[in-house]
KOLTORKE-217635 format. One record per residue (C-alpha): residue number from 1; residue in one letter; chain; x, y, z. Coordinates in nm, 2 decimals. Last residue first. Example, Ala and Ser with C-alpha at 12.3 -4.5 7.8 and 13.67 -1.06 7.14 Angstrom:
BEGIN
resi / resn / chain / east / north / up
2 / s / A / 1.37 / -0.11 / 0.71
1 / a / A / 1.23 / -0.45 / 0.78
// end
This chain:
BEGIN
resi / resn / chain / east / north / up
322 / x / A / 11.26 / 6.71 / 10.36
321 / x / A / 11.24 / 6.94 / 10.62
320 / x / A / 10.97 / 6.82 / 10.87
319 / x / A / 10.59 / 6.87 / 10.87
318 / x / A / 10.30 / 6.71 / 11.14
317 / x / A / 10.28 / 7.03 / 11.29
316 / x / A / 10.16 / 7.19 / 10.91
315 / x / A / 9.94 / 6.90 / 10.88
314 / x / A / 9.80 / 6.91 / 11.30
313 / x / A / 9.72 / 7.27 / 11.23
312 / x / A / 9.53 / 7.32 / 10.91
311 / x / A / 9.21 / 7.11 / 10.91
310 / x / A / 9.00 / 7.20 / 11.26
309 / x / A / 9.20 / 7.45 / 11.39
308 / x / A / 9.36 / 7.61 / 11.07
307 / x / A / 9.01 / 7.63 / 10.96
306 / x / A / 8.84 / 7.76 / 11.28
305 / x / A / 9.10 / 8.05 / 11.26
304 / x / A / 9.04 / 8.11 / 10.90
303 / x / A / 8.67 / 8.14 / 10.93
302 / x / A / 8.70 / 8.39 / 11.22
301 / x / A / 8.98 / 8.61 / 10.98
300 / x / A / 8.73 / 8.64 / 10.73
299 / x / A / 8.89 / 8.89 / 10.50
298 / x / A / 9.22 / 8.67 / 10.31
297 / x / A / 9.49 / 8.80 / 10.32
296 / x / A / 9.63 / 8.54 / 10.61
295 / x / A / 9.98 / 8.59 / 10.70
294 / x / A / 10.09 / 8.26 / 10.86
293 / x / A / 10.40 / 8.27 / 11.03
292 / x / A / 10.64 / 7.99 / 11.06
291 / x / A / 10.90 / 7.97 / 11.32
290 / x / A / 11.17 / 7.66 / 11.26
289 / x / A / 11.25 / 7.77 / 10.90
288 / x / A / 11.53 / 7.63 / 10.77
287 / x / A / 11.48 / 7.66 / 10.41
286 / x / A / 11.37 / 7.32 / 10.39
285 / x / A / 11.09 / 7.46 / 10.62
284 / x / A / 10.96 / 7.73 / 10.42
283 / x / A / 10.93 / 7.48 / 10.11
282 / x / A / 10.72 / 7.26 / 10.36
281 / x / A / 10.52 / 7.56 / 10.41
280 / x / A / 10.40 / 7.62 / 10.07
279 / x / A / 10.30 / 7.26 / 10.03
278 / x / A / 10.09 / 7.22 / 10.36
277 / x / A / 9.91 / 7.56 / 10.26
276 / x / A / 9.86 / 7.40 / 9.92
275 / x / A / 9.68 / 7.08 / 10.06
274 / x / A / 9.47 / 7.26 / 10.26
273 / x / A / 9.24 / 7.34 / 9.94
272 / x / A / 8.99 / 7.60 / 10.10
271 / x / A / 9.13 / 7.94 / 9.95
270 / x / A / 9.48 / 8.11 / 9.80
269 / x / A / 9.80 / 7.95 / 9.84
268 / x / A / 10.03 / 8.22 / 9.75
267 / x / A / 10.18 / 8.39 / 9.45
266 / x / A / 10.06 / 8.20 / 9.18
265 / x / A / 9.73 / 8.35 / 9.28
264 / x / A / 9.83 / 8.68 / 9.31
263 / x / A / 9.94 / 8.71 / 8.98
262 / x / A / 9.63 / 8.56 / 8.81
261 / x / A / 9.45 / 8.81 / 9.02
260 / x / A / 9.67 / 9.10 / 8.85
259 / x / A / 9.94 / 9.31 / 8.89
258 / x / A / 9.94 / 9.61 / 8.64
257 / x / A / 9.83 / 9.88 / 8.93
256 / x / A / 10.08 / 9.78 / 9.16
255 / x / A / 10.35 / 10.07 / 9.11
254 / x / A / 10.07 / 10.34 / 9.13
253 / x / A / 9.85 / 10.16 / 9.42
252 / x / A / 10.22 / 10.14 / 9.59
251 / x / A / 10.28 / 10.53 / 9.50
250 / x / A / 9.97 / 10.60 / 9.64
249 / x / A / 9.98 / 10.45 / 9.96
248 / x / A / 10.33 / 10.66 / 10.04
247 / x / A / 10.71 / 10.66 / 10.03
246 / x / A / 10.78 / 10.37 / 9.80
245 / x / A / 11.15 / 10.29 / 9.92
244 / x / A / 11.16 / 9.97 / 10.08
243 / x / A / 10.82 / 9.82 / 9.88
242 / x / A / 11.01 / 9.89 / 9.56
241 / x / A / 11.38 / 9.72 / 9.65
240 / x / A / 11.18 / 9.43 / 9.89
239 / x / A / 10.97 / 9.30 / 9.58
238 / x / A / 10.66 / 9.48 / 9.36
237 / x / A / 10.44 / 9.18 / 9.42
236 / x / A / 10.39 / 9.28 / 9.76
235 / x / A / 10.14 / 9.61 / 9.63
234 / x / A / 9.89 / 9.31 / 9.54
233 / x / A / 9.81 / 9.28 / 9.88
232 / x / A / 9.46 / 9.38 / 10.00
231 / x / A / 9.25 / 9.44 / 9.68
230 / x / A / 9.46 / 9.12 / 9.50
229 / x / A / 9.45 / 8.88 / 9.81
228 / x / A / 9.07 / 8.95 / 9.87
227 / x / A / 9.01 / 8.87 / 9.47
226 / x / A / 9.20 / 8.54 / 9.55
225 / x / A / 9.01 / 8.47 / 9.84
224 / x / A / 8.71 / 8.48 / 9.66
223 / x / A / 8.75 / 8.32 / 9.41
222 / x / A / 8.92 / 8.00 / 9.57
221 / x / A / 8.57 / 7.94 / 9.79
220 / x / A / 8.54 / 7.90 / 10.11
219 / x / A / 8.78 / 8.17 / 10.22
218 / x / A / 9.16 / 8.19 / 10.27
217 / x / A / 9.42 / 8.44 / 10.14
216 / x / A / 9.81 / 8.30 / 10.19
215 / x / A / 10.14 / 8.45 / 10.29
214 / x / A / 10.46 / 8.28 / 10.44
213 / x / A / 10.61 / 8.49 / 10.68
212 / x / A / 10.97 / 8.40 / 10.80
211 / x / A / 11.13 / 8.32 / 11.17
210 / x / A / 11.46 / 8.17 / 11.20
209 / x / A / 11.55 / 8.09 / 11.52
208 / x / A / 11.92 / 8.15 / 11.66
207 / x / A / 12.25 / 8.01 / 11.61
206 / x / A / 12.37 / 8.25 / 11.34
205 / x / A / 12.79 / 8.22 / 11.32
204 / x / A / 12.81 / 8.34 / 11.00
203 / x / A / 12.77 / 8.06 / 10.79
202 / x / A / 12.45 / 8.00 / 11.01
201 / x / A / 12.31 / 8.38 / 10.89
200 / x / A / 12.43 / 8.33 / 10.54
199 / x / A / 12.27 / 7.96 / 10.52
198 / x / A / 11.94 / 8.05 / 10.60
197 / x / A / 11.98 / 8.34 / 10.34
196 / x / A / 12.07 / 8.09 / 10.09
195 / x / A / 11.82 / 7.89 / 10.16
194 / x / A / 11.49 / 8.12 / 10.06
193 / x / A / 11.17 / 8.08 / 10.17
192 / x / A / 11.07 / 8.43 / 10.17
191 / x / A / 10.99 / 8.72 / 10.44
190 / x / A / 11.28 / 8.66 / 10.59
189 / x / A / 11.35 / 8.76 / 11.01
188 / x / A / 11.67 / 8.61 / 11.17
187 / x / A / 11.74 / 8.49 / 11.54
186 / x / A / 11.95 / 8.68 / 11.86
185 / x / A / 12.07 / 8.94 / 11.64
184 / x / A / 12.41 / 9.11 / 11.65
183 / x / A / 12.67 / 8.89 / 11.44
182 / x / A / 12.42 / 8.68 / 11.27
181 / x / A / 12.18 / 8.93 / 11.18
180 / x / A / 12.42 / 9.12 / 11.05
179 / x / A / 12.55 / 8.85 / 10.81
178 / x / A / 12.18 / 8.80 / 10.71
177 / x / A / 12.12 / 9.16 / 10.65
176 / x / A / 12.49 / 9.15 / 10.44
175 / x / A / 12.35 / 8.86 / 10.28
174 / x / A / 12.01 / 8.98 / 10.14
173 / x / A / 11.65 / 9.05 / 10.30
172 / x / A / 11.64 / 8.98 / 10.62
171 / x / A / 11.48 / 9.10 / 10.93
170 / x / A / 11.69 / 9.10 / 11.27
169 / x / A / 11.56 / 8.90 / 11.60
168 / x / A / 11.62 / 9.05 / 11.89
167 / x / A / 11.53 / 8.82 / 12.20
166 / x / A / 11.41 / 9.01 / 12.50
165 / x / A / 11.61 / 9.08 / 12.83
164 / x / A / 11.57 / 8.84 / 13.09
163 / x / A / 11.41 / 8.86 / 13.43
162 / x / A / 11.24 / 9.22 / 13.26
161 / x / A / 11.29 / 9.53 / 13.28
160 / x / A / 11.15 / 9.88 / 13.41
159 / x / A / 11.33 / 10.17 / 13.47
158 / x / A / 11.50 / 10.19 / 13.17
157 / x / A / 11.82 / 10.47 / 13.21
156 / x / A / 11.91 / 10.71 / 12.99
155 / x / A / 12.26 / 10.92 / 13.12
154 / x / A / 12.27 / 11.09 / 12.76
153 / x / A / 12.24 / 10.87 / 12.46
152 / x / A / 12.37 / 10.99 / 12.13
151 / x / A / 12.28 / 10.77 / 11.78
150 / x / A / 12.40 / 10.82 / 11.47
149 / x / A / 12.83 / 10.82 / 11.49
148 / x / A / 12.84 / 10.70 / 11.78
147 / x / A / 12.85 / 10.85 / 12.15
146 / x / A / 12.65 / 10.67 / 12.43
145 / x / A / 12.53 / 10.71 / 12.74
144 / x / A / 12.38 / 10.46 / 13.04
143 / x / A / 12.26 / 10.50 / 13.36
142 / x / A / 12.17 / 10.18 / 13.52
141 / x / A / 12.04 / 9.85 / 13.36
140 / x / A / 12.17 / 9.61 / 13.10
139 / x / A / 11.89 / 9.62 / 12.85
138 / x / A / 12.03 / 10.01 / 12.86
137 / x / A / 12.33 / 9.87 / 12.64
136 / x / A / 12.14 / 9.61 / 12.44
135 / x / A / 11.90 / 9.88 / 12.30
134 / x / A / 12.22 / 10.12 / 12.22
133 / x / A / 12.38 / 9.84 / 12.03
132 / x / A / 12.13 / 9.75 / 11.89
131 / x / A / 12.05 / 10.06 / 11.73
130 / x / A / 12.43 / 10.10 / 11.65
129 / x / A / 12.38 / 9.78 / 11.41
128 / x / A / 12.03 / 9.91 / 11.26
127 / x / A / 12.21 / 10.27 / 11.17
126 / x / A / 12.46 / 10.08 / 11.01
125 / x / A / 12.26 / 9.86 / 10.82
124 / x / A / 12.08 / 10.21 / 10.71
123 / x / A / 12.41 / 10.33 / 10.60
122 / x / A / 12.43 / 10.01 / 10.36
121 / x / A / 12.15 / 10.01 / 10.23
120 / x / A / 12.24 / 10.40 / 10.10
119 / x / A / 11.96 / 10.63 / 10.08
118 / x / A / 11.87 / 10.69 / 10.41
117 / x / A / 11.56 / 10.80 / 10.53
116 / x / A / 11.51 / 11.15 / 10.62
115 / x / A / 11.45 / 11.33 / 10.95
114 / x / A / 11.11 / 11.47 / 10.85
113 / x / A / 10.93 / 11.25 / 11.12
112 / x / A / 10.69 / 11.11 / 10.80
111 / x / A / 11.00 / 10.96 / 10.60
110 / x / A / 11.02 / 10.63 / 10.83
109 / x / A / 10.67 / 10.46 / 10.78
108 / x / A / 10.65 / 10.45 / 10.42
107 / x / A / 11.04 / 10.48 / 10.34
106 / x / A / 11.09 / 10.12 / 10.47
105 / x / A / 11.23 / 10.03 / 10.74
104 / x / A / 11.64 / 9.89 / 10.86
103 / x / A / 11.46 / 9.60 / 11.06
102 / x / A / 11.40 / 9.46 / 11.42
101 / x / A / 11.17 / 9.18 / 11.55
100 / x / A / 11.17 / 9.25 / 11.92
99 / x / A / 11.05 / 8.86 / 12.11
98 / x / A / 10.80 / 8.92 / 12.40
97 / x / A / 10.67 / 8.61 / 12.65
96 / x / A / 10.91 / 8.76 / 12.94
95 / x / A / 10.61 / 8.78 / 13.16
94 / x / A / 10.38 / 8.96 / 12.91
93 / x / A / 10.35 / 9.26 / 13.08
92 / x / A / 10.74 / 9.31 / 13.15
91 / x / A / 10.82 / 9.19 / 12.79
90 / x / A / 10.60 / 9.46 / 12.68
89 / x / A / 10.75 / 9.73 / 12.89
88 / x / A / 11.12 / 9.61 / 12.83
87 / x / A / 11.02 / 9.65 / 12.41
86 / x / A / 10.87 / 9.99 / 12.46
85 / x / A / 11.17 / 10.13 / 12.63
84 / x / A / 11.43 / 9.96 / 12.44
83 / x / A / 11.26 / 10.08 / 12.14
82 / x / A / 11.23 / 10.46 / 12.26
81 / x / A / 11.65 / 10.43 / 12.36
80 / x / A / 11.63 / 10.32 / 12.00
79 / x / A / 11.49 / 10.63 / 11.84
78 / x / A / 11.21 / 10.60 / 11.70
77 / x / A / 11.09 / 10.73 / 11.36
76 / x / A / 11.43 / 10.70 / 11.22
75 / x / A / 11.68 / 10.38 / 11.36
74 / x / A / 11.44 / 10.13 / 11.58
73 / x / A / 11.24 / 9.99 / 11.29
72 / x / A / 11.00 / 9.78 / 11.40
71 / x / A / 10.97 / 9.41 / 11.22
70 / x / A / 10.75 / 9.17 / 11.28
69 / x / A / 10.68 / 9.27 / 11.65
68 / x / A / 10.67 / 8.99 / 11.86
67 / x / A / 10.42 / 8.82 / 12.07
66 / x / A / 10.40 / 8.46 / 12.25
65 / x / A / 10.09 / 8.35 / 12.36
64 / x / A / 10.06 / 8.17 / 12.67
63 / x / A / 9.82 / 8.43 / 12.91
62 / x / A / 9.65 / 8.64 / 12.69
61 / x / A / 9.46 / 8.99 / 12.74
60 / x / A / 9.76 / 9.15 / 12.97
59 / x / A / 9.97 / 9.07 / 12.69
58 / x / A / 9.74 / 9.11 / 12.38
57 / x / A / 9.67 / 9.53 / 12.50
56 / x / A / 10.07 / 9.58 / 12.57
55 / x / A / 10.10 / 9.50 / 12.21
54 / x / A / 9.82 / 9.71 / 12.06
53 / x / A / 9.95 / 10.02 / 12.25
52 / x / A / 10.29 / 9.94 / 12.11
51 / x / A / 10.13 / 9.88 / 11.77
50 / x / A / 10.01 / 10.22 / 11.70
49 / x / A / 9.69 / 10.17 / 11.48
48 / x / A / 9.73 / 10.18 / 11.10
47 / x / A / 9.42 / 10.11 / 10.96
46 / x / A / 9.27 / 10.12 / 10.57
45 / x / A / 9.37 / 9.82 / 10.35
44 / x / A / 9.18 / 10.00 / 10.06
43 / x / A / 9.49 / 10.31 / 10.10
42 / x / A / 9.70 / 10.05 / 10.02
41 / x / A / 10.05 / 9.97 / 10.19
40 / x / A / 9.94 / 10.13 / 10.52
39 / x / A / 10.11 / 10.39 / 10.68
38 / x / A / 10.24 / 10.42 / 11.05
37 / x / A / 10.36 / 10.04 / 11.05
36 / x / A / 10.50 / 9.82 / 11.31
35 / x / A / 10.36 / 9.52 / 11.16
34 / x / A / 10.24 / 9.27 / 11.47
33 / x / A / 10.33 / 8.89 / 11.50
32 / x / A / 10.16 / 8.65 / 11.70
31 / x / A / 10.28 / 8.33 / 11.85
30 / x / A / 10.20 / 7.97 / 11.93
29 / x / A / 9.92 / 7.96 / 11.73
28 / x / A / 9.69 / 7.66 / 11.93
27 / x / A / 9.28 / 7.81 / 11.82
26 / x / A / 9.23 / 7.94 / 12.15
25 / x / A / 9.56 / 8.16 / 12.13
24 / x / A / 9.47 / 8.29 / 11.81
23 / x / A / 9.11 / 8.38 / 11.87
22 / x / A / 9.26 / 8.60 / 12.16
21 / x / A / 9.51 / 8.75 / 11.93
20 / x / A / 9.24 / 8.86 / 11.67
19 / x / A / 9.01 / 8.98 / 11.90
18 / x / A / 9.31 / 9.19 / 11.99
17 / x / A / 9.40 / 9.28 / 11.63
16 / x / A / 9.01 / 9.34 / 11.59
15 / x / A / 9.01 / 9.62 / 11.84
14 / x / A / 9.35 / 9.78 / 11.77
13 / x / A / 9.21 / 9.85 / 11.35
12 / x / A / 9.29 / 9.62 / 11.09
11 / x / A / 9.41 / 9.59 / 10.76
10 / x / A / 9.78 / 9.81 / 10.80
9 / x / A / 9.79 / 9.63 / 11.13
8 / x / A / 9.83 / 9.28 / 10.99
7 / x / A / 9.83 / 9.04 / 11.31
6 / x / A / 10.03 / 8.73 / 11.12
5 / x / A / 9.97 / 8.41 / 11.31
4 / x / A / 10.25 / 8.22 / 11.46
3 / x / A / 10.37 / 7.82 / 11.41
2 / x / A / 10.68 / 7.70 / 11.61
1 / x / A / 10.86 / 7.42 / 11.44
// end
């Protein structure tokens, strides 16, 4: 199992996030994981840098880490020939260390071009699949065009690729995501440990990784990282349907405002007990999960590092499915 750390760009701003990659690659993470956002959730979580900028930052600043968006959305906001773009660029500065974590989006970051954001699930799953399409196609060099029935492409070429294309690994969130991850994806994206996906995508002919996020808020003391976990990510209770569609900060405060502390902390492993970060993960790994990221809600990121270093690391590496 490969273990990654969670860079949350809706908390922090492009400094921290590559102090934060730095810290992560001393401390033995394998990978790092940026949210492609242009809103936060909460308006108290406060940042939303551009993560391309971020991304090509951590790969001429690190030297083994792996990095992977988690997820862009490649279908409103950008269009793909943009994604393929950014994602050769970064897999060029990295030296072939870059994995593109791809999803349908959520209303939050996709509405703000004007262009609309689909109502239908299954039209967005649509818009994903000619996405790749159009990102594998100029992955393959030259001039390239395309004609569907979303996307046009008109003589594009990317200048600039890497050895080997990038690994596209397609977010999750029900059967016909996992099916589609299967059939175009190089890997699968949950955000929850959940079989049945797992079993979706290898029904399906799904050969590749599967990464998922497993959330938790540390600090010394359970208090306080349980009060962090409520101000920073109490919106999450809500589910995929609300958080896809919610098309602002405000509506998530709205929509969160009866969750409570007590919510959050059955909801994740919250403070200085390492035995319920071992537990949570092991449920990620009878899943299937083989790439484990840790999103830490918690507001001393420093402390959390030296924790998973010192206590965290060799238990969680130590793991196997049961």
């Amino acid at each position: 199992m490969k273990l990654g750390y969670k860079l949350a760009s809706e908390v922090f701003g492009p400094h921290d996030l590559l102090a934060q990659a730095k810290m992560a690659e001393q401390a033995g993470f394998d990978f790092v994981e940026i949210s492609d956002h242009y809103h936060p959730w909460v308006e108290e979580q406060g940042h939303s840098p551009f993560a391309w900028s971020v991304l090509g930052a951590i790969a001429a600043g690190t030297t083994t880490l792996e990095l992977a968006t988690g997820v862009t959305c490649p279908t409103v906001r950008y269009h793909p020939a943009i994604i393929a773009q950014a994602a050769a660029t970064v897999a060029v500065m990295s030296g072939g260390r870059f994995t593109l974590g791809v999803g349908s989006g959520e209303r939050l970051n996709e509405h703000v071009v004007g262009a609309g954001f689909a109502e239908s699930v299954g039209t967005r799953h649509d818009m994903l699949r000619e996405a790749l399409d159009v990102i594998r196609l100029l992955w393959d060099g030259g001039y390239q065009s395309y004609q569907g029935e979303h996307y046009e492409l008109a003589a594009a070429r990317v200048w600039d690729l890497p050895d080997r294309p990038p690994k596209i690994v397609v977010a999750a969130g029900g059967p016909r995501a996992a099916r589609l991850a299967a059939e175009h994806g190089d890997g699968m994206f949950t955000t929850e440990p959940g079989a049945s996906l797992n079993e979706t995508y290898r029904k399906h002919g799904g050969t590749g990784p599967h990464y998922a996020e497993m959330p938790l808020s540390w600090a010394p003391d359970e208090q306080t990282a349980v009060t962090a976990a409520h101000r920073m990510a109490r919106w999450s209770n809500g589910g995929w349907p609300v958080m896809a569609e919610l098309p602002n900060p405000p509506g998530f405060a709205a929509a969160s405002q009866t969750v409570t502390e007590d919510d959050m902390r059955k909801a994740m492993p919250c403070g200085p007990d390492v035995t319920r970060y071992v537990s949570s993960a092991q449920t990620y790994l009878d899943a299937g999960v083989d790439h484990l990221v840790l999103q830490n809600w918690g507001s001393d990121p420093k402390g959390f590092m030296e924790f998973y270093r010192s206590e965290l690391e060799g238990r969680l590496r130590a793991l196997s499915p049961s």
